[in-house]
C-alpha positions as CSV (number, residue, x, y, z in Angstrom):
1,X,47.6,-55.5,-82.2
2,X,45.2,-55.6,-79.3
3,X,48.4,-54.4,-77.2
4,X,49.3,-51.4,-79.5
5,X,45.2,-50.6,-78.4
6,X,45.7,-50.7,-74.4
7,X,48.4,-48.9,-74.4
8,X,46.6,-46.2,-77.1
9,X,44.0,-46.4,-74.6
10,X,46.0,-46.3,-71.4
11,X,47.8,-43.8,-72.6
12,X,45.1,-41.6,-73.8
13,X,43.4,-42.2,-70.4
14,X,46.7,-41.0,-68.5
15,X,46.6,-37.8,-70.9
16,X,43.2,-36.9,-70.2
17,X,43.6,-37.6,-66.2
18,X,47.2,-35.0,-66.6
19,X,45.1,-32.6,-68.2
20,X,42.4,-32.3,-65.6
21,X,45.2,-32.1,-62.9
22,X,46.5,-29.3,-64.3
23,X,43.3,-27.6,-65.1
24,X,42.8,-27.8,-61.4
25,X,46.3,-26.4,-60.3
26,X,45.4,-23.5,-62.8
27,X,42.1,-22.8,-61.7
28,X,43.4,-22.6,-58.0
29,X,46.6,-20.7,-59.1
30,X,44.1,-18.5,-60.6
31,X,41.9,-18.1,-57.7
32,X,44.9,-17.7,-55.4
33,X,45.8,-14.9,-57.6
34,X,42.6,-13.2,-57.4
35,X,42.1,-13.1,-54.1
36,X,45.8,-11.9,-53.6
37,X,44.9,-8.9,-56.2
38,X,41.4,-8.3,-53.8
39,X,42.9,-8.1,-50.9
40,X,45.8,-5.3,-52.2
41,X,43.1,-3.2,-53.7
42,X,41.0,-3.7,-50.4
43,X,44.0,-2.6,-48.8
44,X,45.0,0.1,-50.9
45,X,41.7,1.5,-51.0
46,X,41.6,2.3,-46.9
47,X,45.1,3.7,-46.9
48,X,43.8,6.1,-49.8
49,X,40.1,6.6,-47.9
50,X,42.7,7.4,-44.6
51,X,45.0,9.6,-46.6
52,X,41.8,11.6,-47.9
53,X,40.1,11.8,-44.5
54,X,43.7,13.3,-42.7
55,X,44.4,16.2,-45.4
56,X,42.0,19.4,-45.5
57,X,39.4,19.5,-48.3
58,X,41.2,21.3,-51.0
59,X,40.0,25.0,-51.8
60,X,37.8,25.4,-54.5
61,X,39.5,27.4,-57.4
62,X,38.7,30.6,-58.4
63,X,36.6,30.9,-61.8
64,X,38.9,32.2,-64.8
65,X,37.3,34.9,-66.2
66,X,37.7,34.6,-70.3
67,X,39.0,37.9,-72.0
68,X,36.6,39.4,-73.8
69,X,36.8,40.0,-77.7
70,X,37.0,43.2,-79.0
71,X,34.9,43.9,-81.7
72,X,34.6,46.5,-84.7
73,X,31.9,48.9,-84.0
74,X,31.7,50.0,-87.5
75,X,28.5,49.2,-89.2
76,X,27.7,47.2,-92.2
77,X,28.1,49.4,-95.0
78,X,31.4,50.5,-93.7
79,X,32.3,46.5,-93.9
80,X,30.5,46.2,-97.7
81,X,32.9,49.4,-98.3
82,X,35.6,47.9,-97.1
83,X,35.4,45.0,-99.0
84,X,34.5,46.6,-102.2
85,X,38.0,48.7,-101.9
86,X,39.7,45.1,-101.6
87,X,38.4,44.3,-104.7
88,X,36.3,40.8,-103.4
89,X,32.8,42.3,-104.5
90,X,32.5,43.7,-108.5
């Protein structure tokens, strides 16, 4: 029985020493991959600032002008009148 422990033991001891190795190789996978992903967008950001500085500013565009509504001049009593003859006031 004291056997079947050790190697429980051992073997627990070997699983928990695996695990922090790979914990380790992720964490520096991980950081590998960050810095990879910083350095593109550092990169890509100066070949877009470079872009921006070589082309002309681009011209402002001209305001739209919004089409005015037309509206009824007739007064108020010709709109009651008209309503009465469409039958919506009694």
């Amino acid at each position: 029985m004291a056997e079947k422990s050790k190697k429980h033991e051992a073997n627990a001891q070997f699983a928990k020493l695996q695990r922090a190795n790979d914990a380790k190789k992720a964490a520096t996978e991980y950081e590998t991959a960050a810095a990879a992903t910083r350095a593109k967008t550092e990169r890509l950001k100066a070949l877009r600032l470079a872009r921006d500085a070589a082309a002309p500013p681009p011209e402002p565009a001209a305001p739209k002008r919004k089409a005015k509504k037309k509206t009824a001049s007739g007064s108020l009593s010709d709109w009651l009148d008209g309503q009465a003859k469409e039958g919506r006031r009694s």
